[in-house]
C-alpha positions as a LaTeX table, in Angstrom:
\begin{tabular}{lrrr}
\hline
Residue & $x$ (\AA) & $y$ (\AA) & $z$ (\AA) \\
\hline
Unk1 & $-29.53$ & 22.89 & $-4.31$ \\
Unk2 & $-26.89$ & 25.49 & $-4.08$ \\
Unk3 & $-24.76$ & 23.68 & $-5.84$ \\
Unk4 & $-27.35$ & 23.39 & $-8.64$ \\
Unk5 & $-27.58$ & 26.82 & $-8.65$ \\
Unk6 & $-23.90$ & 27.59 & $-9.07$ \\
Unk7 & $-23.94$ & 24.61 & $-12.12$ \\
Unk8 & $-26.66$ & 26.93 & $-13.86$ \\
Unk9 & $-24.95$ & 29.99 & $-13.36$ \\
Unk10 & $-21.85$ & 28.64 & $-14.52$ \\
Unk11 & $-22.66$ & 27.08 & $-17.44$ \\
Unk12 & $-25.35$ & 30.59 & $-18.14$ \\
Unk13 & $-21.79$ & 32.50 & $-17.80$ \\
Unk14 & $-20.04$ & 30.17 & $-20.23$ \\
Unk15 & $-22.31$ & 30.47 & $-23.02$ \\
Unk16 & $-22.73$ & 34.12 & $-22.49$ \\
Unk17 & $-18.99$ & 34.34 & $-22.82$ \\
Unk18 & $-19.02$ & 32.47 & $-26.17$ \\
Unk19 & $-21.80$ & 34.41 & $-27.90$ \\
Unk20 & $-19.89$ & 37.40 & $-26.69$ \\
Unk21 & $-17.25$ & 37.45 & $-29.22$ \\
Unk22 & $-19.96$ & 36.95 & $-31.95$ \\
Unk23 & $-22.21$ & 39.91 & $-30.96$ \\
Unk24 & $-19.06$ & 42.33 & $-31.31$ \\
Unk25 & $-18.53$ & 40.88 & $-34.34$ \\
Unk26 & $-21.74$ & 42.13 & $-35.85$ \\
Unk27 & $-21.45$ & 45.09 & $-34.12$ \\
Unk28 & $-18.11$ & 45.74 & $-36.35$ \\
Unk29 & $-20.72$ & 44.99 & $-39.39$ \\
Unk30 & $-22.82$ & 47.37 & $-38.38$ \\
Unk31 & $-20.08$ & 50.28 & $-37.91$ \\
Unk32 & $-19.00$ & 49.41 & $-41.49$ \\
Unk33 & $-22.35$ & 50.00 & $-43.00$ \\
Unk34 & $-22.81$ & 53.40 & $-40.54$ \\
Unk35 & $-19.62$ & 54.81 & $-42.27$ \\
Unk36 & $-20.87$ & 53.66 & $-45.72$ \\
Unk37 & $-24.52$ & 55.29 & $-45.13$ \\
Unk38 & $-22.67$ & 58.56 & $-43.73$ \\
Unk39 & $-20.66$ & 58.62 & $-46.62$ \\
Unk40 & $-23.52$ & 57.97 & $-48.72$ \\
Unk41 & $-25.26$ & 61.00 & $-47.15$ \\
Unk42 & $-22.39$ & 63.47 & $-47.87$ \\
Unk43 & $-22.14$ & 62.67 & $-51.57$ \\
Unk44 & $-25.84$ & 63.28 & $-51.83$ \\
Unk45 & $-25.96$ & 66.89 & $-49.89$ \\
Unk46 & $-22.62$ & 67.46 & $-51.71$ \\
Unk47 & $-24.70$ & 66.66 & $-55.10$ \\
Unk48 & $-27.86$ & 68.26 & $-54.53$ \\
Unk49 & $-26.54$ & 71.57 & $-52.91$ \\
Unk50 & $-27.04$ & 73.74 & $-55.85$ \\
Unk51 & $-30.24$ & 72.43 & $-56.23$ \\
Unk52 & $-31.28$ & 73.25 & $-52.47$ \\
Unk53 & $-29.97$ & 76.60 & $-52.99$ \\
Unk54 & $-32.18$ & 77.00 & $-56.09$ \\
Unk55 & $-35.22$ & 75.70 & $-53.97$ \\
Unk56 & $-35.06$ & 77.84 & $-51.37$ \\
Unk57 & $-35.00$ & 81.12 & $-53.61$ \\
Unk58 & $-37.58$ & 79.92 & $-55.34$ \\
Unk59 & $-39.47$ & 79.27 & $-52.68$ \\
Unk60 & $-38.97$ & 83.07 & $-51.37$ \\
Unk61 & $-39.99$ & 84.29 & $-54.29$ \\
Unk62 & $-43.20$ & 81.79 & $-54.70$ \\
Unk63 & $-44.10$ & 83.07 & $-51.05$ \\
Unk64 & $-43.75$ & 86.96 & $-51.93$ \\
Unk65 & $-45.93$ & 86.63 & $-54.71$ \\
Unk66 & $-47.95$ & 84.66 & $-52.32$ \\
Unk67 & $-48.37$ & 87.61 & $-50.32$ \\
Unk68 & $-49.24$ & 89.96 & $-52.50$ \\
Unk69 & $-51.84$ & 88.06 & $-54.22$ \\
Unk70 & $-53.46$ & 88.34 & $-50.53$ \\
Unk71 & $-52.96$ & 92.03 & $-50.49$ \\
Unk72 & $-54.65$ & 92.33 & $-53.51$ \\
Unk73 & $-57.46$ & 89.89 & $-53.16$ \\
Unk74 & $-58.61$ & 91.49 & $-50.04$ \\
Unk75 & $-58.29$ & 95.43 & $-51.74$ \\
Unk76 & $-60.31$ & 93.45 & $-54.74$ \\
Unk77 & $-63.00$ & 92.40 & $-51.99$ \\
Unk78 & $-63.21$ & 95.51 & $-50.31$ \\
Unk79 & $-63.74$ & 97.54 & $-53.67$ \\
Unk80 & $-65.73$ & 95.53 & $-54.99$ \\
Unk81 & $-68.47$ & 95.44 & $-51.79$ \\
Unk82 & $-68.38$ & 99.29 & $-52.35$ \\
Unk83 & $-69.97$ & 98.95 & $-55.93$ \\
Unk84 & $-73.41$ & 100.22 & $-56.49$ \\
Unk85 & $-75.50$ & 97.84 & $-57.89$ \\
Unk86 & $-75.51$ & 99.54 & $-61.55$ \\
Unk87 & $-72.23$ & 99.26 & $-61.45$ \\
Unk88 & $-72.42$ & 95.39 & $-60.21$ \\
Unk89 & $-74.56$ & 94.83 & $-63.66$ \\
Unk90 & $-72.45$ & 97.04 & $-65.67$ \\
Unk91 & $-68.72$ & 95.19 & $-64.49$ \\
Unk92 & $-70.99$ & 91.16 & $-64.09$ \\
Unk93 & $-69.53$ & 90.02 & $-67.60$ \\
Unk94 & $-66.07$ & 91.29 & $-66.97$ \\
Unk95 & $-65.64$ & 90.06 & $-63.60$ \\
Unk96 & $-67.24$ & 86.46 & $-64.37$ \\
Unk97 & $-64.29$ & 86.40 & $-66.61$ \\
Unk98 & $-61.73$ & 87.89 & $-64.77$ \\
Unk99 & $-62.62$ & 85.10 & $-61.80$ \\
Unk100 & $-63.00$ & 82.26 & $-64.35$ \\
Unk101 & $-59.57$ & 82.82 & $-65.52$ \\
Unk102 & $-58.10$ & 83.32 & $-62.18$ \\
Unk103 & $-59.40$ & 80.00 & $-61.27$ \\
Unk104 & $-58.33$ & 78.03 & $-64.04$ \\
Unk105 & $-54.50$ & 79.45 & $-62.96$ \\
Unk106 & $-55.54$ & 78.37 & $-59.38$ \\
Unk107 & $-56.65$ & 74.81 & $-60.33$ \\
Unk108 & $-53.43$ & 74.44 & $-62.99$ \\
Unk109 & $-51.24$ & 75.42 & $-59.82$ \\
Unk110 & $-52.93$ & 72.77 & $-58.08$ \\
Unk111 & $-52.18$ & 70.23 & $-60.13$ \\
Unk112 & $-48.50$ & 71.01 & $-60.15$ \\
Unk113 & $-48.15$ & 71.39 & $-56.61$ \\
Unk114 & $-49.16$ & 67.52 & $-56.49$ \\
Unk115 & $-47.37$ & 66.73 & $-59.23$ \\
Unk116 & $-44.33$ & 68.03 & $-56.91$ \\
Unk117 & $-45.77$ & 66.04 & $-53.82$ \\
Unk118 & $-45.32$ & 63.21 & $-55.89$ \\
Unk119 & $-42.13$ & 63.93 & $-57.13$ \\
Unk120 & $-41.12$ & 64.38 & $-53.62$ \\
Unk121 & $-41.65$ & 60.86 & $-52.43$ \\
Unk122 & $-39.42$ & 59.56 & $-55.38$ \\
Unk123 & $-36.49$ & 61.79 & $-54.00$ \\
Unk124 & $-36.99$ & 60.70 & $-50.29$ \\
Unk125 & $-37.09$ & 57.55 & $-52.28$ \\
Unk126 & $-33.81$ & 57.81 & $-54.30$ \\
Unk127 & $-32.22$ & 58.90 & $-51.56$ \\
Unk128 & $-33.02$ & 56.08 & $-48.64$ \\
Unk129 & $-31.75$ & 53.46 & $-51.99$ \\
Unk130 & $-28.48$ & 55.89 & $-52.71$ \\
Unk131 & $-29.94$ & 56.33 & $-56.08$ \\
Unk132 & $-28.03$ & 59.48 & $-56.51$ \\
Unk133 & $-28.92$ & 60.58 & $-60.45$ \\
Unk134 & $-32.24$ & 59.67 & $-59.71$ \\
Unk135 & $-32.56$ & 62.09 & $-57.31$ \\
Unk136 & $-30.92$ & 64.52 & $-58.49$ \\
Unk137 & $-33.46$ & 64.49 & $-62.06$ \\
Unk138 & $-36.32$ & 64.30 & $-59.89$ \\
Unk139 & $-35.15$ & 67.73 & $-57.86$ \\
Unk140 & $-34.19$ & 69.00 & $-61.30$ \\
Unk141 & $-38.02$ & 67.97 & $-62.12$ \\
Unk142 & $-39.31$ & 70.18 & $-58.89$ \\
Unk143 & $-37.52$ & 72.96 & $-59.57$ \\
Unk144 & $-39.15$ & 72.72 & $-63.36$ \\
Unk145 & $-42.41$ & 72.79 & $-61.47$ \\
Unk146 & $-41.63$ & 75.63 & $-58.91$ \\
Unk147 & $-40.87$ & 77.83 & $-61.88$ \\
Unk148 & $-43.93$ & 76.82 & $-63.79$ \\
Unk149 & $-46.41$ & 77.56 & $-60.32$ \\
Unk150 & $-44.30$ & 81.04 & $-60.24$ \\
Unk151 & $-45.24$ & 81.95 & $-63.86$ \\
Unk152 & $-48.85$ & 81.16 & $-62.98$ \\
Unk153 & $-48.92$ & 82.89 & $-59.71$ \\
Unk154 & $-47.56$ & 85.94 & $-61.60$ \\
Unk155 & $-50.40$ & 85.10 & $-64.16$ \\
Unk156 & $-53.00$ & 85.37 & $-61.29$ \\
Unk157 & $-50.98$ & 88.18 & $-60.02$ \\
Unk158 & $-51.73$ & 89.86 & $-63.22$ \\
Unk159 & $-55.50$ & 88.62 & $-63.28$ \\
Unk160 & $-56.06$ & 90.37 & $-59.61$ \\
Unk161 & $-54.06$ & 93.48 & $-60.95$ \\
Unk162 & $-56.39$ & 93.71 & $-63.84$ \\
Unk163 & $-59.05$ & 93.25 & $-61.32$ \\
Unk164 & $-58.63$ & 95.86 & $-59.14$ \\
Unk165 & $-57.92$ & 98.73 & $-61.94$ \\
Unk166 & $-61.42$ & 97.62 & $-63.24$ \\
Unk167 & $-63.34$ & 97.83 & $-59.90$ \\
Unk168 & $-61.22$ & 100.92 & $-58.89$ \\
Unk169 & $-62.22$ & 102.58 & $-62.17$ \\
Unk170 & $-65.56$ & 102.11 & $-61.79$ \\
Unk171 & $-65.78$ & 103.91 & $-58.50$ \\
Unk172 & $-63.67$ & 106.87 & $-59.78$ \\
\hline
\end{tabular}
């Protein structure tokens, strides 16, 4: 029986030792295509780092403008709960406008912002394939649509400035 035993574990030992050399050989495969992908990944940060750089700014700026669009809806709230109700009637028409228009900015923004989500996808996508140019016309594309959603964020910013100089003139 022990003897079996040893048989088993000797012959276990000698085919381990034979698939050995194999497994290191793939392994060598594998360290071949790490270097390539790693390579791969600089050219694409070393392409695209303008384009970051523009990204991020915008990105400030969208979120400033973001900010005070907040500031101003809430001062636009606030004023406009202080109106008397002749001067709710008087200001209905104007403000039914004002707020239509806003919203139509709002819903345009919308649709860019997914346009962008989409456009997204097909970078994460161009990259993971090392589609490079690809990429690189599809962040060209974002930024295209960052600057439009900052022209009609300073559009609404406008719309809420307009706003509040009508419902602050009629309390004056």
């Amino acid at each position: 029986m022990l003897k079996k035993k040893m048989a088993v574990a000797v012959m276990a030992l000698a085919l381990s030792l034979s698939v050995v050399p194999s497994a290191f050989a793939a392994t060598t495969g594998t360290t071949a295509e790490k270097a390539a992908k790693k390579e791969q990944h600089q050219v694409w940060k070393d392409q695209t780092a303008s384009l970051k750089a523009q990204l991020v700014s915008l990105r400030t700026e969208q979120k400033a403008l973001a900010v005070q669009i907040k500031t101003l809806q809430a001062s636009n709230k606030a004023a406009k709960k202080t109106l008397t109700k002749q001067e709710k009637t008087a200001l209905k028409v104007t403000l039914a406008n004002l707020a239509q228009q806003i919203k139509a900015q709002q819903t345009s923004i919308e649709t860019q912002r997914s346009q962008k989500q989409a456009l997204w996808v097909q970078v994460k996508t161009a990259k993971a394939a090392g589609n490079v140019s690809s990429g690189l016309a599809d962040l060209e594309q974002i930024i295209s649509l960052k600057q439009q959603i900052i022209q009609e964020k300073n559009t609404v910013l406008a719309l809420q400035q307009s706003l509040q100089t009508l419902l602050n003139g009629s309390n004056a």
